[in-house]
C-alpha positions, 0 to 999 in steps of 0.5 A: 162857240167853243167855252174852252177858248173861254177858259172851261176846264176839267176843274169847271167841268168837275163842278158842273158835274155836281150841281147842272141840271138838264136845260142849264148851259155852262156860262163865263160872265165877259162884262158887268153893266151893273144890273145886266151881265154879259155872258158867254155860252156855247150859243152865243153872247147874250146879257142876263139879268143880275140875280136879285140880292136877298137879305144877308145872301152873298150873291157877289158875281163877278167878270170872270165868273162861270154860271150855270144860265137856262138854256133858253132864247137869249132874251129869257135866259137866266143865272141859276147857280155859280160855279166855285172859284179858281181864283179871285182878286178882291179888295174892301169895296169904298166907303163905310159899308164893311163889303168885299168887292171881287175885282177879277174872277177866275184868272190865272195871271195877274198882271200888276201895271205901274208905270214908269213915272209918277205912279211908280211906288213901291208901297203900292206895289206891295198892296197888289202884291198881297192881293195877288198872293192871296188871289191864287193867280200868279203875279207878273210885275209890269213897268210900263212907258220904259221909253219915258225912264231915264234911270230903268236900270235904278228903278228894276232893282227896287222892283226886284227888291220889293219883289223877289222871285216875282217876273218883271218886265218893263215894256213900251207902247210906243216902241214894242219893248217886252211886249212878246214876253208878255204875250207868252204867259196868254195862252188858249184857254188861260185869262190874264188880268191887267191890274193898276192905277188910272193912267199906266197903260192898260187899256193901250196894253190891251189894244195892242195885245188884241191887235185892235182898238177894242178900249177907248184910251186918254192921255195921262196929263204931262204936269202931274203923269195922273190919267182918268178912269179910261175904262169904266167897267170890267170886261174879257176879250178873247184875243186873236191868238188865243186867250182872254185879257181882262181890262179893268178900270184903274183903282185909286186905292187897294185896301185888302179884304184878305191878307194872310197869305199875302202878308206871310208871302211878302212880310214872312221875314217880319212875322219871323222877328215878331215871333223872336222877342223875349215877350209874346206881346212885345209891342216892338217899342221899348221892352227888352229883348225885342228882336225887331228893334234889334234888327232895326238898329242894326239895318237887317230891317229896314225903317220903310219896311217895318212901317209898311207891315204895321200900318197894313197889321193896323188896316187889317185889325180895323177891317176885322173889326168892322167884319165881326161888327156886321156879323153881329149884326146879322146874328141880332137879325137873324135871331130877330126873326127866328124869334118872330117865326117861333111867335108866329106858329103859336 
């Protein structure tokens, strides 16, 4: 088994070097089964068991990850450390408690899928957009189902809009179209990401890239164009020609964890006029001299684009709020228990 074809490095290789102790093997986790991960080393495939989360102790392994594991029988082995990151797609994990939830470790393209019918929508795609600016991959926009557009040529020009300077392609299943120009950015060594909504096509797209029908797929259902979660957890697989595709399951909603440089990348003109008003906390409302309403009344600045930037402004303020609440949390804690160690050595 050789780990290069898995994505190993120089820049993986310059971490190991700091850290690995003799009887440790460099690992890539390929799947996560939730308490047991799957792994890859230069002996071979094995599951491992997922490392026991301590209190406060950040242990967020992701499908993507390098791993130093014991190098041992199959059944024995163990993860010891993680290799620091390249890259990393993540989002704010559902649900009330404040958590990041890594998506895709250690990619090097992103692919953001949208098909061409119902699910086409370009705040969405902004989202993925964000996320993928501030993951440190490069993102490439996918139309999928071209065969089943009538207006592509209307619908790229929006895609170029929301996305300039981003790679679009529109390819089909069905027919083959821009499959090839998909295929040249998965080279030996490098990982791609498939990243979407239920029902857009990932898991046919990976089947065909793999020649194989490695992931099960389900028909999007004809009324309303909305699919399943076909696949239900994250897995890379190593295509014939060489590279790794990584299938995820489709996300119903993106709320960022991170944005800052995403927002700058996607909304730098915005930010701009905000920093233009004649006062530094304008509320762009009704104060005098405010640059963004200016521009507002006289079209440089588009309605859906303004309400776009203050609504993710509003989610990020929420999210950051909640974060320094759960700090505070764990400093209580924390102190909690220094207090009681202090007591107790008396």
């Amino acid at each position: 088994m050789n780990i290069e074809d898995y994505g190993w490095d120089g820049y993986f290789e310059k971490e190991w070097k700091k850290k690995h102790k003799e009887g440790m093997l460099p690992a890539r986790i390929i799947s996560d089964y939730g308490q047991f991960l799957r792994v890859v080393c230069e002996k071979g495939e094995g599951l491992v068991k997922r490392p026991v989360q301590k209190a406060y102790d950040e242990i967020n392994l992701a499908v993507g990850d390098w791993v130093a594991v014991d190098d041992l029988s199959e059944d024995q082995r163990s993860i010891c450390f993680v290799l620091p990151r390249k890259t990393k797609f993540s989002r704010a994990a559902a649900g009330y408690e404040v958590k990041e939830q890594i998506v895709a470790a250690n990619v090097d393209v992103v692919f953001l899928i949208q098909s061409l019918n119902r699910d086409f929508n370009m705040r969405r795609l902004e989202r993925y957009l964000i996320a993928a600016w501030e993951s440190g991959a490069m993102p490439v926009v996918v139309l999928s189902k071209a065969d089943c557009c009538d207006d592509l040529p209307q619908k790229l020009a929006e895609v170029y809009e929301t996305a300039p300077g981003v790679d679009v392609h529109a390819i089909s299943c069905v027919t083959g179209e821009g499959i090839d120009d998909i295929k040249k950015y998965i080279s030996k060594g490098k990982t791609a990401a498939l990243l979407g909504s239920s029902g857009v096509g990932k898991s046919t797209l990976t089947n065909l890239l793999a020649g194989a029908e490695l992931l099960k797929t389900s028909e999007v259902r004809e009324k309303d164009s909305r699919g399943r979660h076909t696949t239900t957890h994250r897995e890379l697989i190593l295509l014939p020609q060489g590279g790794l595709i990584m299938d995820t399951p489709g996300m119903r909603t993106l709320l960022l964890w991170e944005a800052d440089t995403g927002m700058e990348m996607m909304f730098g003109d915005v930010e701009e006029l905000t920093k233009k008003c004649r006062f530094y906390d304008c509320r762009h409302e009704n104060e005098p001299g405010c640059a963004v309403k200016e521009a507002l009344e006289s079209g440089s600045l588009e309605n859906t684009k303004w309400e776009a930037w203050v609504k993710l402004q509003k989610e990020q303020e929420y999210l950051e709020a909640k974060k320094q609440g759960k700090l505070r949390q764990r400093e209580k804690k924390w102190a909690k228990q220094i207090a009681s160690i202090k007591t107790d050595s008396y």
